[in-house]
C-alpha atoms as a printed R data frame, in Angstrom:
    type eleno elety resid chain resno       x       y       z
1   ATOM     1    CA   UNK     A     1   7.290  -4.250  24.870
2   ATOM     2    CA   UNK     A     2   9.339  -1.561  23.384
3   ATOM     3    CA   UNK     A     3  12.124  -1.835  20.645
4   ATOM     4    CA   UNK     A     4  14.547  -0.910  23.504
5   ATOM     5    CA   UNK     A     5  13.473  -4.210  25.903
6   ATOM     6    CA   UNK     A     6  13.640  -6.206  22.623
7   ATOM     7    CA   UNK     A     7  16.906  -5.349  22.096
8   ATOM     8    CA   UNK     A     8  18.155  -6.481  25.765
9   ATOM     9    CA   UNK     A     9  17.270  -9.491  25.423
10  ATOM    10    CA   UNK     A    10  19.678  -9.943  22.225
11  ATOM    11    CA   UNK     A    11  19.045 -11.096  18.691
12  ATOM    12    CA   UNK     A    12  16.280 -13.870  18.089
13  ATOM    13    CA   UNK     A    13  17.326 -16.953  17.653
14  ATOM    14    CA   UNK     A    14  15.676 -19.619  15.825
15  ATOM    15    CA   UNK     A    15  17.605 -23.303  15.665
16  ATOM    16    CA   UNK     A    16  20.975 -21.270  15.578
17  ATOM    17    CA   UNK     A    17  19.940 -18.559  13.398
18  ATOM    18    CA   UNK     A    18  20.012 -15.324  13.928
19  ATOM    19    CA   UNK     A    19  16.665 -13.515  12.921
20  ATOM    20    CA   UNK     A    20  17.693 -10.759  10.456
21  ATOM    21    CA   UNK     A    21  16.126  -7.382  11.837
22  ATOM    22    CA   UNK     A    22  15.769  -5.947   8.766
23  ATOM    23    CA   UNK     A    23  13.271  -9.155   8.593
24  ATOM    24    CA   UNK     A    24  11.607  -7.963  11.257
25  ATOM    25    CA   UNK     A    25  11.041  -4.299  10.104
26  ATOM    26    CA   UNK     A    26   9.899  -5.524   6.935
27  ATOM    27    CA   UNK     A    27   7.470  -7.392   8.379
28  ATOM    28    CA   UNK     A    28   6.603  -4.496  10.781
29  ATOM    29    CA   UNK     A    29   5.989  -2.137   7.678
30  ATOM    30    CA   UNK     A    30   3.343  -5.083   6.571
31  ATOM    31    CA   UNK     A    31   1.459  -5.246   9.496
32  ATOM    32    CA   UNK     A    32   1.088  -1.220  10.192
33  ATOM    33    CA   UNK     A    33  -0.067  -1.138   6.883
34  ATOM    34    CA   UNK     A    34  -2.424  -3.177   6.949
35  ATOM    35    CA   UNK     A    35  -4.143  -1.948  10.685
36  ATOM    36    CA   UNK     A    36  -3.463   1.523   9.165
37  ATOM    37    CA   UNK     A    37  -6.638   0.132   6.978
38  ATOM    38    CA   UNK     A    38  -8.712  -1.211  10.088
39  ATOM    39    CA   UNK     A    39  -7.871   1.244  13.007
40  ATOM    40    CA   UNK     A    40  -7.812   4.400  13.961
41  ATOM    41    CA   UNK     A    41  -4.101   6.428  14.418
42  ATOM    42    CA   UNK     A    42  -5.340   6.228  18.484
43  ATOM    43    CA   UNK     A    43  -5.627   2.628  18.297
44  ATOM    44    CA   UNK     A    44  -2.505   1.852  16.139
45  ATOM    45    CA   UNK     A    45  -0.300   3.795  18.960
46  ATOM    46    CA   UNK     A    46  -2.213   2.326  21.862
47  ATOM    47    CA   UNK     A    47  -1.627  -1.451  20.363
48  ATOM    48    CA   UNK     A    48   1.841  -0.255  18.916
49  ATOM    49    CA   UNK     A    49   3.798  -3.316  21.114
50  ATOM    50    CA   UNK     A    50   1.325  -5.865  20.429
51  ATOM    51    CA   UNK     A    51   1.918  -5.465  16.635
52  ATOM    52    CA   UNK     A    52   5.624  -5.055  17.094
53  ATOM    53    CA   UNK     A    53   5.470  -8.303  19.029
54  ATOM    54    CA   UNK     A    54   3.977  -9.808  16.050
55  ATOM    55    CA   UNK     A    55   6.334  -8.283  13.417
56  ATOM    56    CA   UNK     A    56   8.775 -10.303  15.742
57  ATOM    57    CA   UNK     A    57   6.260 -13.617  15.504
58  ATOM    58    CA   UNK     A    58   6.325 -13.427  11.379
59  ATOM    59    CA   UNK     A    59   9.693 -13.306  11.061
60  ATOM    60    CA   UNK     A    60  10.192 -16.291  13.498
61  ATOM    61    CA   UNK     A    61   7.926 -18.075  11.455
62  ATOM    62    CA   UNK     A    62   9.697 -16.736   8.287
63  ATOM    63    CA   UNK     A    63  12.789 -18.283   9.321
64  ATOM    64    CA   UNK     A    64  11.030 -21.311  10.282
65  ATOM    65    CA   UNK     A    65   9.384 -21.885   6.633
66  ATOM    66    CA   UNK     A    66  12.745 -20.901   5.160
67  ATOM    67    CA   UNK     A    67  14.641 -23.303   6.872
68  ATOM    68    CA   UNK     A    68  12.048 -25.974   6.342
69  ATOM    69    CA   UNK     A    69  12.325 -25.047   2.627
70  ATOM    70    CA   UNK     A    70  15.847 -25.626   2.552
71  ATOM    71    CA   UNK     A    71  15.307 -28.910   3.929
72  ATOM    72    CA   UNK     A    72  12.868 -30.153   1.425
73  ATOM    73    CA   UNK     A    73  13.458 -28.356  -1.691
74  ATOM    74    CA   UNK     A    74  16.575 -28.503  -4.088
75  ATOM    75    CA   UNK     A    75  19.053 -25.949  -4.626
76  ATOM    76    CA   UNK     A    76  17.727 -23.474  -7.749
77  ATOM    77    CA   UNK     A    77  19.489 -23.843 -10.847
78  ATOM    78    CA   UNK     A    78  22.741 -20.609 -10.828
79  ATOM    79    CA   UNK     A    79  20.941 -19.086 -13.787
80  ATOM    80    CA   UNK     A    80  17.672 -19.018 -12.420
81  ATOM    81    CA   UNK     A    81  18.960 -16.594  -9.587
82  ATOM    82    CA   UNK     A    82  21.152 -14.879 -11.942
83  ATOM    83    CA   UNK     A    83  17.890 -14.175 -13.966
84  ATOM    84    CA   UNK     A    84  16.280 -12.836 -10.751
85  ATOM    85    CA   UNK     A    85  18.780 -10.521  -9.941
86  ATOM    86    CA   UNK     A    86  19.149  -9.253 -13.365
87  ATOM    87    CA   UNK     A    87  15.360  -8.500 -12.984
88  ATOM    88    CA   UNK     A    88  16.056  -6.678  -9.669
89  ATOM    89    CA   UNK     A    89  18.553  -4.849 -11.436
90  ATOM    90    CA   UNK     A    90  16.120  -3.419 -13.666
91  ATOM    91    CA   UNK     A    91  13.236  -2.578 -11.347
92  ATOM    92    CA   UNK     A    92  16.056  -0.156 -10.344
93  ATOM    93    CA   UNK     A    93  16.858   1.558 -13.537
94  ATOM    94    CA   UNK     A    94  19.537  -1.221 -14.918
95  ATOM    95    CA   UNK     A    95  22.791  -2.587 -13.170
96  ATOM    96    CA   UNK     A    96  24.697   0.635 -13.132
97  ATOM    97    CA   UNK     A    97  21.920   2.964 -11.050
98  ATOM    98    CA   UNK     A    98  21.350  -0.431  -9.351
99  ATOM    99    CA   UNK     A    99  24.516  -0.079  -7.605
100 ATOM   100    CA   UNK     A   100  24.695   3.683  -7.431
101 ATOM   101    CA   UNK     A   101  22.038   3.193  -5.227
102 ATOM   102    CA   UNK     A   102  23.135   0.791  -2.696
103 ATOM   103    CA   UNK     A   103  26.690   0.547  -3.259
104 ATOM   104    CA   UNK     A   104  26.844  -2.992  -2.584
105 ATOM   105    CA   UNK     A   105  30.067  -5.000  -2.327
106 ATOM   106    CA   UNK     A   106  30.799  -8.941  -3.832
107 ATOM   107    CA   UNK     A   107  30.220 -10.186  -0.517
108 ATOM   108    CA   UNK     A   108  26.627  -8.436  -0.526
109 ATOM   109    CA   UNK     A   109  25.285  -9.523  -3.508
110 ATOM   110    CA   UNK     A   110  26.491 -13.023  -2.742
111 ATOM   111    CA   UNK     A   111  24.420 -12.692   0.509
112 ATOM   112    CA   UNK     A   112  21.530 -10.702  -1.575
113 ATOM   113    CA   UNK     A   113  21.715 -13.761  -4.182
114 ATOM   114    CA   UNK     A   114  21.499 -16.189  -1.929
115 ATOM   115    CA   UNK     A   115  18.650 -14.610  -0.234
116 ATOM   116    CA   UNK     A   116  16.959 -14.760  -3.371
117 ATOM   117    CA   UNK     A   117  17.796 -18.706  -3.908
118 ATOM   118    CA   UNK     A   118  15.584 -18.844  -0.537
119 ATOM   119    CA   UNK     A   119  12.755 -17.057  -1.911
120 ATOM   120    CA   UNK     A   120  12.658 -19.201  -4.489
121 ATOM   121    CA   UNK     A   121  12.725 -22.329  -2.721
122 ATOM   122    CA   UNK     A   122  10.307 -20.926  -0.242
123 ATOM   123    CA   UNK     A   123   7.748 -20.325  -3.316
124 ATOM   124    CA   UNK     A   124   8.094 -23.911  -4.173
125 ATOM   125    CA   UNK     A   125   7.931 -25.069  -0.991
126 ATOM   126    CA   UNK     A   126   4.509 -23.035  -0.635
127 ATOM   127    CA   UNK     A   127   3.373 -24.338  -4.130
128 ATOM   128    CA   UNK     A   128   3.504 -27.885  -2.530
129 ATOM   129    CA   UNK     A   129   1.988 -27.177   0.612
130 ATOM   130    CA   UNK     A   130  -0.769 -25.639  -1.309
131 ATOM   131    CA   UNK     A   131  -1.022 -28.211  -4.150
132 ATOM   132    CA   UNK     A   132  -4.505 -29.708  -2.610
133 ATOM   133    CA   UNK     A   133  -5.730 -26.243  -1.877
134 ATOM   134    CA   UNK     A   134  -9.215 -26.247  -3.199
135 ATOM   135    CA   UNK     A   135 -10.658 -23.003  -5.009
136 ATOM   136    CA   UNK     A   136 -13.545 -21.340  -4.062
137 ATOM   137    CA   UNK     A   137 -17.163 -22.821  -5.917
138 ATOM   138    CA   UNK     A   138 -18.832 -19.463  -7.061
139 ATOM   139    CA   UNK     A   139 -21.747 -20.411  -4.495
140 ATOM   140    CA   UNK     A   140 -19.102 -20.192  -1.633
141 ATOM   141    CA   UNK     A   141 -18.015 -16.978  -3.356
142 ATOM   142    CA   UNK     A   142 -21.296 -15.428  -3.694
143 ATOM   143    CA   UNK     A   143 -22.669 -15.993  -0.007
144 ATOM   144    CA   UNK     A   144 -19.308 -14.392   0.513
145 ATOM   145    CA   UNK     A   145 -20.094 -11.280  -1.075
146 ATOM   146    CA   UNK     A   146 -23.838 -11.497  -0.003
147 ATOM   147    CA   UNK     A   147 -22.924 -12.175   3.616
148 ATOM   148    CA   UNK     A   148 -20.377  -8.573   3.658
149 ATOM   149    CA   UNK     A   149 -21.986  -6.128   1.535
150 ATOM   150    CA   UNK     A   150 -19.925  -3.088   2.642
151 ATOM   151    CA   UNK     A   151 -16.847  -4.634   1.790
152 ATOM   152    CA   UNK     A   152 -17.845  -3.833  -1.794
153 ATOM   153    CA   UNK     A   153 -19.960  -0.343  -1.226
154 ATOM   154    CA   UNK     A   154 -18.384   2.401  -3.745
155 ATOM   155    CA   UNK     A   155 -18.699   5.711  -1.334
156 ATOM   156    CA   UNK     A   156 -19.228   8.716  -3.931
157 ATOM   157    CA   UNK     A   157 -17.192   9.619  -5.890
158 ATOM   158    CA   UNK     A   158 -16.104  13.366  -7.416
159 ATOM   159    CA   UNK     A   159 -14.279  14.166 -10.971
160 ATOM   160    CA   UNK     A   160 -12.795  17.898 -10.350
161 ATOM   161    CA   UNK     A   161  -9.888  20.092 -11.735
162 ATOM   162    CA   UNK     A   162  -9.207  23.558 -10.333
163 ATOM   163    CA   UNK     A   163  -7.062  26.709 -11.155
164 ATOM   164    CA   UNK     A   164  -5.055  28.040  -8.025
165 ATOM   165    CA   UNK     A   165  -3.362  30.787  -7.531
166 ATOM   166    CA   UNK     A   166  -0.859  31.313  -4.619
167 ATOM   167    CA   UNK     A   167  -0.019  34.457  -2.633
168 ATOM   168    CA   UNK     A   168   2.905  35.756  -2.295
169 ATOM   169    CA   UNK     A   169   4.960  39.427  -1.446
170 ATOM   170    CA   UNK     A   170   4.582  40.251  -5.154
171 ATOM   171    CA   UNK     A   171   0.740  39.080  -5.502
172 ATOM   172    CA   UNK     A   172  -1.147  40.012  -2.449
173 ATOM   173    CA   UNK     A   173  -4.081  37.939  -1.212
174 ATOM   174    CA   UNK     A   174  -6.483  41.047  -2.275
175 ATOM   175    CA   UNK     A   175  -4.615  40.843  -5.988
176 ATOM   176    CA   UNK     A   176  -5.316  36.853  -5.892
177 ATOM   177    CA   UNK     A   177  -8.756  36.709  -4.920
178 ATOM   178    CA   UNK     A   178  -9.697  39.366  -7.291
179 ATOM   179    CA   UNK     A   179  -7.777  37.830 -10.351
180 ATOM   180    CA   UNK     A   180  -9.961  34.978  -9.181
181 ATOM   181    CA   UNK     A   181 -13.131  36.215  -9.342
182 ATOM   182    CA   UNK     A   182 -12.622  37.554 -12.771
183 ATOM   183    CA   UNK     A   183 -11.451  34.263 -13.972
184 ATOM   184    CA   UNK     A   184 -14.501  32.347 -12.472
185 ATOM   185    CA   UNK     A   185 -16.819  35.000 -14.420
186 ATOM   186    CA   UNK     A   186 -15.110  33.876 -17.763
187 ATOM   187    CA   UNK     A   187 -15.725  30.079 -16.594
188 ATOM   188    CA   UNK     A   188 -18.988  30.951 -16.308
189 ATOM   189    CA   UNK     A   189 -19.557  32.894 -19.412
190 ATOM   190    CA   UNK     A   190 -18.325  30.217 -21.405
191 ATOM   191    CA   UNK     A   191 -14.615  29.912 -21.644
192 ATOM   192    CA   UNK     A   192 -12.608  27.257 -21.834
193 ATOM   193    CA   UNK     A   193 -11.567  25.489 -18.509
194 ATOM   194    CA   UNK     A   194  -8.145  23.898 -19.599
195 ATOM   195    CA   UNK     A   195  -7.119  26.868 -21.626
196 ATOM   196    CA   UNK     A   196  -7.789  29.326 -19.024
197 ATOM   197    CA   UNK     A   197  -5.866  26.906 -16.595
198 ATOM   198    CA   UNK     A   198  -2.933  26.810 -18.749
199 ATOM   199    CA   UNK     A   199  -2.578  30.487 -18.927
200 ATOM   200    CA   UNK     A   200  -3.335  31.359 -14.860
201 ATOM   201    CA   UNK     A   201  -3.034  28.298 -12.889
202 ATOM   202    CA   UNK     A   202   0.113  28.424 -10.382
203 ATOM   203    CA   UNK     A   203  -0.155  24.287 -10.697
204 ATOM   204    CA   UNK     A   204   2.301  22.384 -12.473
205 ATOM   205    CA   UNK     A   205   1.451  21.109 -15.796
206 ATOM   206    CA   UNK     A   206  -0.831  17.896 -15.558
207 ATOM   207    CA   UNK     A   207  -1.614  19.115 -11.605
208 ATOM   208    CA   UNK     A   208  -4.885  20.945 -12.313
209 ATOM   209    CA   UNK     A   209  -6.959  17.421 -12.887
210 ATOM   210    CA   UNK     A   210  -7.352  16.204  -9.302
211 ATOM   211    CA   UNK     A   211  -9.070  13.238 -10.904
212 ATOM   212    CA   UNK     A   212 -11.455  11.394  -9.389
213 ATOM   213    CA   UNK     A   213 -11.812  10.792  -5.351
214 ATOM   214    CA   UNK     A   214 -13.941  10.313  -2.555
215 ATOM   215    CA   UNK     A   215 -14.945  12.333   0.634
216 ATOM   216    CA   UNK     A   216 -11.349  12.176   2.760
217 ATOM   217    CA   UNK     A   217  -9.046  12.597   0.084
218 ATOM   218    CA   UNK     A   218  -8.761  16.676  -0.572
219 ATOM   219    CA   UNK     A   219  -8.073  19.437   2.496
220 ATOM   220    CA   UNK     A   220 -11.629  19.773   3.936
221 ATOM   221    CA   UNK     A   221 -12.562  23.327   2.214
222 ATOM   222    CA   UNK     A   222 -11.790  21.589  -1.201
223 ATOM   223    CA   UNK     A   223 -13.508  18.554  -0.487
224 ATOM   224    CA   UNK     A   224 -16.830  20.358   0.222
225 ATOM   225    CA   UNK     A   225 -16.297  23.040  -2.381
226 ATOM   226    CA   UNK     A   226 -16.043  19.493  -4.814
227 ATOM   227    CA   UNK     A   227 -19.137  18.052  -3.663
228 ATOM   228    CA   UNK     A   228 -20.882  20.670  -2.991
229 ATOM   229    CA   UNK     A   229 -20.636  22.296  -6.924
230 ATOM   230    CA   UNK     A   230 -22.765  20.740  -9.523
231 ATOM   231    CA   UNK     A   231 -21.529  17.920 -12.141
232 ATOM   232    CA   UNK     A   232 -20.560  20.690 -15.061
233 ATOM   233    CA   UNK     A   233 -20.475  23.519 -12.323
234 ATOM   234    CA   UNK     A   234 -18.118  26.099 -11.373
235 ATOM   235    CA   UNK     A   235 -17.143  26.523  -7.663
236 ATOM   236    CA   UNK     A   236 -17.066  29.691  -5.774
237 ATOM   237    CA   UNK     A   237 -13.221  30.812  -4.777
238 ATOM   238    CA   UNK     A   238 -11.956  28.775  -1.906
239 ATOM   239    CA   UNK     A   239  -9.447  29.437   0.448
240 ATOM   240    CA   UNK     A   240  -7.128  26.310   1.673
241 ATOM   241    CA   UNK     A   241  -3.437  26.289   2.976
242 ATOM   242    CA   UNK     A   242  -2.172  25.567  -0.518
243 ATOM   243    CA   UNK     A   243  -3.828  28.613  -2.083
244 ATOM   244    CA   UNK     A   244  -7.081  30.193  -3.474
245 ATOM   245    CA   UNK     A   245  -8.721  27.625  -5.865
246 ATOM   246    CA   UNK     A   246 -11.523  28.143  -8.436
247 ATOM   247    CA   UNK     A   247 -13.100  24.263  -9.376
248 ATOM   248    CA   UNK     A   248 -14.748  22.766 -12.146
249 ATOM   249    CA   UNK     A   249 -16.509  19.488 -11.567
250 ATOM   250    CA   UNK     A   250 -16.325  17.712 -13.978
251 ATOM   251    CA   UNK     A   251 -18.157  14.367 -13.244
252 ATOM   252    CA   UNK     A   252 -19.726  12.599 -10.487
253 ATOM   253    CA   UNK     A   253 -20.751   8.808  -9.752
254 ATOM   254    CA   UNK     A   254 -22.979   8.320  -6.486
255 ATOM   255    CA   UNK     A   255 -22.617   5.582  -4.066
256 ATOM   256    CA   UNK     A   256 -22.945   1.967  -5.508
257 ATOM   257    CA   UNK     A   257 -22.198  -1.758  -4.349
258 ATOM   258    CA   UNK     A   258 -20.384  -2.892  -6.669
259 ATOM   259    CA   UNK     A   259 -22.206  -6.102  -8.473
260 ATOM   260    CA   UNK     A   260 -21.127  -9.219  -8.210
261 ATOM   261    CA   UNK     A   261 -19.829 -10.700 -11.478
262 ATOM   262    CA   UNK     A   262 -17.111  -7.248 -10.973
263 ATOM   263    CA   UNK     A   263 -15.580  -8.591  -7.884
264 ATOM   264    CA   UNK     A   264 -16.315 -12.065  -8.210
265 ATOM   265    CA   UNK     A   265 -12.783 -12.915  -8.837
266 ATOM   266    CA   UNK     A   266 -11.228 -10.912  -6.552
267 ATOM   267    CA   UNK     A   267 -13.176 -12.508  -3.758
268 ATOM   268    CA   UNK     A   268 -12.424 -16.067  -5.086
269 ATOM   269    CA   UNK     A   269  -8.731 -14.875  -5.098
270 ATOM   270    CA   UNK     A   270  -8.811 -13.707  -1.631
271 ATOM   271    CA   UNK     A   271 -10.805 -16.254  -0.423
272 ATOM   272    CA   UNK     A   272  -8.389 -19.208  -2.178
273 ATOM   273    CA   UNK     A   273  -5.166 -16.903  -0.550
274 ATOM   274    CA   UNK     A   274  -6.839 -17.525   2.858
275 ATOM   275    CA   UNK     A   275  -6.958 -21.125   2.423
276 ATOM   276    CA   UNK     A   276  -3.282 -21.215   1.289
277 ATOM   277    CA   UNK     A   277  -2.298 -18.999   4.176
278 ATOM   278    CA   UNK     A   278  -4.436 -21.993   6.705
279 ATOM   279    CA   UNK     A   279  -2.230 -24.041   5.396
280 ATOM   280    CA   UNK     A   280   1.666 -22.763   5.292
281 ATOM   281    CA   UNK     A   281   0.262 -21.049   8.939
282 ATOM   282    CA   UNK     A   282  -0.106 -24.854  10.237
283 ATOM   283    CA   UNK     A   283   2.843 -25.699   8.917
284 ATOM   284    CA   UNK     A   284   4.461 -23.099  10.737
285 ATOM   285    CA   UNK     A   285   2.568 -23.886  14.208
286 ATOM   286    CA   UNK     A   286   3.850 -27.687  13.607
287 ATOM   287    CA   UNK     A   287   7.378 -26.208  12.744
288 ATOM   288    CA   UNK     A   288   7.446 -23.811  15.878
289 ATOM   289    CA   UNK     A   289   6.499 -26.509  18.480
290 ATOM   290    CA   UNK     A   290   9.631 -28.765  17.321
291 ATOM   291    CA   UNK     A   291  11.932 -25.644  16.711
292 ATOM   292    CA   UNK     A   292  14.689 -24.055  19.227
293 ATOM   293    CA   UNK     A   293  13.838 -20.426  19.433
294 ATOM   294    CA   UNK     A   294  15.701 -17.857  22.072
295 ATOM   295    CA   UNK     A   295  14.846 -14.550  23.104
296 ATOM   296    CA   UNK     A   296  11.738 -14.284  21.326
297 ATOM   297    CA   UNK     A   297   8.983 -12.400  23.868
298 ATOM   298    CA   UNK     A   298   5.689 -12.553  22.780
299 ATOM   299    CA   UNK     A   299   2.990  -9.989  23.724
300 ATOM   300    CA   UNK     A   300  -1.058 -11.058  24.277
């Protein structure tokens, strides 16, 4: 279903309250970035209204666990939300750029406030859904990790910086590619990389380390130029839309797994998350099934 045949049908509705589309969109953002991860662009466009159907699903269920929250958790304290906005204030540069930014009026930060004294109930409300979650044992984490191996395969990986000159009416692609040349000769004679990059590089300063990345990350002539050079190597010139680049490579790691004592955590996090999520998700289900909700259409 399209955005346009959501709209007809008016605003959700869930037990008299009007689902907040900026909700929705926020929850929209969540879920294309995530696919973006697991699917090809083709795939995200051909399921495009099955996730926007879902978008629409989380923020029903949002709503739901909100209003639950409100139910069964006390009011937080005035200065405890005063403290969070103050915080929010200064993720933004302080409270005077704050409100540059987004202009708001007194009636929108009492509405912004108050939408922080629900995320704070809903965290405590999740905290005692939660409170007989059970961690992972390291056994249940290890036949994890044993049981997905790629999840945790390091492709190779590529340390490079480059010097790159770009043409223009005053310095002709000839002029370019010969200046070049004659730089890559001194590379390879000897001189200094960063000093040479300093003095000829058309780069902004701190732009000629590309760092380190895998296969995917660089325009394709740069990416094989990268792996294709030598750890310690100098490339040949290469041509890209962005310029004529000369590389140095300055470090390379191959492929790995990564062992498991270095991601043994991480998995036991993710793995304890999931069993959280079980939980607040069959809260939600038992939530939904009593719950009043118009003009919600769902998508298989």
């Amino acid at each position: 279903m399209s955005n346009e045949a959501a709209e007809k049908t008016g605003p959700i509705q869930v037990n008299g309250e009007t689902v907040n589309e900026g909700l929705v969109r926020q929850e929209l953002q969540g879920l294309r970035e995530r696919y973006a991860l697991e699917m090809s662009p083709a795939e995200m466009e051909a399921r495009a209204a099955k996730i926007e159907s879902d978008a629409r699903e989380n923020a029903v269920e949002r709503v739901l666990l909100t209003q639950q929250a409100r139910r069964v958790v006390p009011a937080p304290r005035p200065e405890e939300i005063e403290a969070r906005f103050m915080a929010m204030q200064e993720q933004h540069g302080g409270a005077e750029a704050f409100q540059r930014q987004f202009d708001l009026s007194e009636d929108d930060i009492a509405k912004l406030k108050a939408d922080l004294a629900d995320g704070v109930r809903l965290e405590k409300y999740f905290d005692e859904l939660c409170a007989d979650a059970v961690r992972p044992t390291e056994a249940e984490t290890r036949a994890y990790y044993e049981a997905h191996p790629e999840r945790f395969r390091i492709p190779e990986q590529v340390h490079a910086a480059h010097i790159v000159h770009q043409p223009s009416p005053e310095l002709p692609v000839e002029r370019v590619n010969a200046d070049l040349l004659n730089i890559r000769e001194r590379l390879l004679a000897g001189e200094d990389f960063d000093l040479l990059a300093a003095q000829y590089s058309h780069a902004q300063p701190g732009q000629q380390d590309l760092g380190w990345f895998g296969r995917g990350k660089l325009v394709q002539p740069l990416e094989d130029a990268a792996f294709g050079t030598p750890e310690g190597g100098i490339s040949d010139v290469v041509q890209t839309a962005f310029g004529y680049h000369v590389l140095q490579v300055r470090g390379r790691e191959p492929a790995r797994v990564q062992p498991f004592e270095e991601v043994r955590f991480d998995i036991e996090a993710m793995l304890f998350d999931e069993r959280k999520n079980a939980v607040i998700g069959a809260a939600a289900d038992a939530l939904r099934a009593a719950a009043d909700i118009q003009n919600l259409v769902i998508i298989e």
